[in-house]
C-alpha positions as CSV (number, residue, x, y, z in Angstrom):
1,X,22.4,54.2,17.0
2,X,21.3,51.1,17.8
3,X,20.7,48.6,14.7
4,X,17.7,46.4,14.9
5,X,18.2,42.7,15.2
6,X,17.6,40.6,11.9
7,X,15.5,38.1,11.7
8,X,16.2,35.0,11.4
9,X,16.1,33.0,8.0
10,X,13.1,31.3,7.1
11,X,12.4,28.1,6.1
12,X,11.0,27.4,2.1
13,X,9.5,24.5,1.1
14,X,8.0,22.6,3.7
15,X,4.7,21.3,4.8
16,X,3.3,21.2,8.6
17,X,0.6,19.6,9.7
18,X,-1.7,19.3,12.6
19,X,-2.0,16.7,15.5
20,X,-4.6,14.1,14.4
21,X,-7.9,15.0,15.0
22,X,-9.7,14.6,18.5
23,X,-5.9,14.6,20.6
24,X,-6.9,18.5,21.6
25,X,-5.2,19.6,24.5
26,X,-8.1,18.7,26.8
27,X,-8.2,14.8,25.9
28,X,-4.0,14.6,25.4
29,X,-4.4,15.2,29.5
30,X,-6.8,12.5,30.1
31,X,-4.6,10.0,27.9
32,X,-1.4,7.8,29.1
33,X,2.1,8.6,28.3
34,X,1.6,5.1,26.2
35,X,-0.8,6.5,24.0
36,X,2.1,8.5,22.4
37,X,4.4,5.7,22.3
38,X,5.8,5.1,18.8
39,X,3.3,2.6,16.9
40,X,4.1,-0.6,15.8
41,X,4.6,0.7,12.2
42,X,7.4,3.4,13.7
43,X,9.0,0.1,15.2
44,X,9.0,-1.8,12.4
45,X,10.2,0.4,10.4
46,X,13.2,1.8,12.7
47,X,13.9,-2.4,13.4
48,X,13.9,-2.4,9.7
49,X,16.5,0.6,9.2
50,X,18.8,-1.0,12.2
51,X,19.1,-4.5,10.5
52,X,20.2,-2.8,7.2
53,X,22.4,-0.4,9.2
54,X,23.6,-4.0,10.8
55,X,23.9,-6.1,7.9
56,X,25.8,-3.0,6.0
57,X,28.4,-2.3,8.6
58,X,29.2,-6.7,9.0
59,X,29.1,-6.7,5.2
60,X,31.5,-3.4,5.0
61,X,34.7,-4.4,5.3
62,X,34.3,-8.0,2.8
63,X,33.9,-6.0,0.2
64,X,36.3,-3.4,-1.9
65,X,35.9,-0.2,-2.0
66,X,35.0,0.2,-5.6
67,X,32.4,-2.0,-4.7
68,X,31.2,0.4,-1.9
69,X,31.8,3.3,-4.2
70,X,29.3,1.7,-7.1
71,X,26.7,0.5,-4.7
72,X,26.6,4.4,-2.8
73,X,26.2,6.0,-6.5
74,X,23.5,3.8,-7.6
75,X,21.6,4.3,-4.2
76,X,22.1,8.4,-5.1
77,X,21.0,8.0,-8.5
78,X,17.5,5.9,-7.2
79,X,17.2,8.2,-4.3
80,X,18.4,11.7,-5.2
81,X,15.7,13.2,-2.4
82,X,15.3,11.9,0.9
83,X,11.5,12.9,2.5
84,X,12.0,13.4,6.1
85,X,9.0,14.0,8.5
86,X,9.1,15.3,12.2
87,X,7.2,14.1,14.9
88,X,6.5,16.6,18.5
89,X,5.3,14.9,21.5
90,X,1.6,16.4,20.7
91,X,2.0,14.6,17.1
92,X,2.0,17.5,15.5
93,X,4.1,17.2,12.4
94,X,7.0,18.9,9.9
95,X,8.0,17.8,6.6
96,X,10.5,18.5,4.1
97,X,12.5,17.0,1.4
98,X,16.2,17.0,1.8
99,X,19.2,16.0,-0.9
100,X,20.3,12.5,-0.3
101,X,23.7,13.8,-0.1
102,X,22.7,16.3,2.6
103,X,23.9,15.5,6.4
104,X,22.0,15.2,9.5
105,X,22.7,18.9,10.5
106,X,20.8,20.1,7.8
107,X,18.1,18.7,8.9
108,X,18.7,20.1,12.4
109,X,19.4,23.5,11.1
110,X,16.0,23.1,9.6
111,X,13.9,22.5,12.8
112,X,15.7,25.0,14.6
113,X,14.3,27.5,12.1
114,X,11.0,26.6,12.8
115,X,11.0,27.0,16.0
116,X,10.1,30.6,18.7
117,X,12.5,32.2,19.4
118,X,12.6,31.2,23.2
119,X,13.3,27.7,22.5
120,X,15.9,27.8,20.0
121,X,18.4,28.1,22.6
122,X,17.7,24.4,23.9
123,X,18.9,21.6,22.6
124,X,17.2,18.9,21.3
125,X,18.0,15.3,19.8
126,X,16.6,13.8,17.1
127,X,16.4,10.4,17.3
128,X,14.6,7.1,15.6
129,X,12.8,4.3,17.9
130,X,14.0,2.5,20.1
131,X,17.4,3.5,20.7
132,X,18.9,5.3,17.8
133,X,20.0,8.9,18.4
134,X,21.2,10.9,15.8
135,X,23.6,13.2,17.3
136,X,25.4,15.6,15.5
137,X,28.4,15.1,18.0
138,X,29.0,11.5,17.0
139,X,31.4,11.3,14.4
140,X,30.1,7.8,13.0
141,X,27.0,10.5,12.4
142,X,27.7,13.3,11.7
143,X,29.8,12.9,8.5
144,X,27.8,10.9,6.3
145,X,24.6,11.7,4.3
146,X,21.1,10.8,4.9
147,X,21.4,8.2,2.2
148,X,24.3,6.6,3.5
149,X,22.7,6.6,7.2
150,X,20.0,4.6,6.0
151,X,17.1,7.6,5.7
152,X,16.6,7.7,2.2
153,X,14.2,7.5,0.7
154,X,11.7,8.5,3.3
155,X,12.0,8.4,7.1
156,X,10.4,10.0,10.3
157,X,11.9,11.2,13.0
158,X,11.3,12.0,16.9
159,X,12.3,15.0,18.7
160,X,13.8,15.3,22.3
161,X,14.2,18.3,23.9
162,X,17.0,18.7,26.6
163,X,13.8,20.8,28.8
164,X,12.1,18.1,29.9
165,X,9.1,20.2,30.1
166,X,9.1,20.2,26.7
167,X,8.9,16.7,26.3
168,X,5.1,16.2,27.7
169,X,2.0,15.4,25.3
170,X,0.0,17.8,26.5
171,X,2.9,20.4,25.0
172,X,1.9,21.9,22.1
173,X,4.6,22.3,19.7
174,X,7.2,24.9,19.9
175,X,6.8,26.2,16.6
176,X,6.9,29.5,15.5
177,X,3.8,31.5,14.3
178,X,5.1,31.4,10.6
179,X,5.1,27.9,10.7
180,X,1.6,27.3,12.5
181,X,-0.4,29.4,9.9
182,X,1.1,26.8,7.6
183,X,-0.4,24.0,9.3
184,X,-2.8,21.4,8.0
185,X,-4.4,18.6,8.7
186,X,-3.2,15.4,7.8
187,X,-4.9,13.8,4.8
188,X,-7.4,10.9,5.3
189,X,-6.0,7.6,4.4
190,X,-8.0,6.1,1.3
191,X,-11.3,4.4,2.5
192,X,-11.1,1.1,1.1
193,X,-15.0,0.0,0.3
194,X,-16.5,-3.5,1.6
195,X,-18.6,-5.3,-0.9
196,X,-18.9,-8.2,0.5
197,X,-22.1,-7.8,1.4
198,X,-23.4,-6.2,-1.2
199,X,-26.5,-7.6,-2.9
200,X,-25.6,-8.5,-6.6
201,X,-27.9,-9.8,-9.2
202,X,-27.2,-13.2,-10.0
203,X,-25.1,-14.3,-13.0
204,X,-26.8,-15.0,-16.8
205,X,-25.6,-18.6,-16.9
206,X,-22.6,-18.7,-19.3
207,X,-23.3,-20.5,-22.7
208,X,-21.5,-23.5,-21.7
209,X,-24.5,-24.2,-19.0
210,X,-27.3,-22.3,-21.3
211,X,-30.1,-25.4,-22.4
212,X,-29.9,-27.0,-25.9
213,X,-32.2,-25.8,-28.8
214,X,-34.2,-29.1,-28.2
215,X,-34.7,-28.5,-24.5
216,X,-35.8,-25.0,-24.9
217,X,-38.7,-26.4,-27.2
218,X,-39.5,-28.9,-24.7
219,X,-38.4,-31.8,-26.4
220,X,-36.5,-34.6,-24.3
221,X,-34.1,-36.6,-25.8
222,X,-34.6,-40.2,-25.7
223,X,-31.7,-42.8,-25.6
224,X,-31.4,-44.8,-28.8
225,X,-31.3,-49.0,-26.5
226,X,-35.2,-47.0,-25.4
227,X,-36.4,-46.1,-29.0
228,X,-35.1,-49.8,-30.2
229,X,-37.1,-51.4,-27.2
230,X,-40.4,-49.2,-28.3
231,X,-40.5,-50.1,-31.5
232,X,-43.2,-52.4,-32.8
């Protein structure tokens, strides 16, 4: 008797959401390959990430290792989760919140769950802009946590599938159909109002510019050398 094959293990705790609105499959072929390019914020952050991956490994070895030991339990106790967000070449998006002390295969065992089944076979890379893979394989990699590879607190990350095919915009997502009936769309960012333009009404004066009692009676004050000089 044959014995039905198990599925596989789901995924808990994890959000999806939906390519921004108005990059339907229709307009993502009328767009450049540059449109999906990372943004500038992407690349400033992942230049940001590299110059404190830089500045840590120069500073490394000038300092002892109790000093590295302090420094990586203070990071763990201000950064006991570590928010990691997905990005697929249609900008659809996965989300989930990882221990700081987790490594990177966690995170790839993670988006191999969520996707079908016919593309869980191929491999995939996920990397950072511009040039940082994040390969299990490398040893200088795989072995230490997300804190300690500079993810925490929060980072995103870009997929790259081995199938180039799988690699085009106009791709949708490989995701299994547990994971699209999550989906989403991505909140609105807050809409910040302009009153600049905005007619006010004017300003009571203050008291420091309101009239004296004698000028609101219509009295003027004379000087005292113009009284003297009026008197007869």
């Amino acid at each position: 008797m044959s014995v039905p094959p198990q599925s596989s293990a789901q995924p808990e705790d994890f959000k999806v959401f939906n390519p921004p609105s108005g990059s339907s499959t229709t307009r993502l072929n009328d767009l450049p390959d540059e449109y999906f390019t990372p943004t500038t914020a992407d690349l400033k952050v992942a230049q940001a990430t590299l110059t404190a991956r830089k500045e840590a490994l120069v500073n490394a070895p000038l300092k002892i290792k109790a000093v590295r030991d302090a420094e990586a339990a203070a990071k763990r106790d201000r950064w006991p989760e570590t928010k990691i967000r997905l990005k697929f070449m249609d900008q659809t998006q996965l989300e989930k919140v990882f221990p700081s002390t987790s490594k990177i295969r966690a995170i790839y065992a993670f988006v191999r769950s969520c996707l079908r089944e016919d593309v869980k076979p191929i491999k995939f890379i996920l990397y950072q802009p511009p040039k940082r893979d994040l390969k299990v394989s490398d040893l200088s990699v795989r072995d230490q946590t997300l804190s300690q590879l500079q993810l925490a607190p929060s980072s995103v990350l870009f997929l790259r599938f081995e199938d180039e095919a799988l690699n085009h915009p106009s791709v949708s997502a490989p995701l299994a159909d547990f994971v699209l009936k999550q989906a989403v769309d991505l909140p609105k960012p807050p809409v910040i109002e302009d009153n600049t333009n905005d007619e006010s009404p004017p300003k009571p004066p203050s008291s420091s510019t309101q009239p004296s009692s004698s000028s609101k009676s219509g009295d003027v004050k004379m000087p005292k050398w113009l009284k003297l000089g009026n008197k007869k």
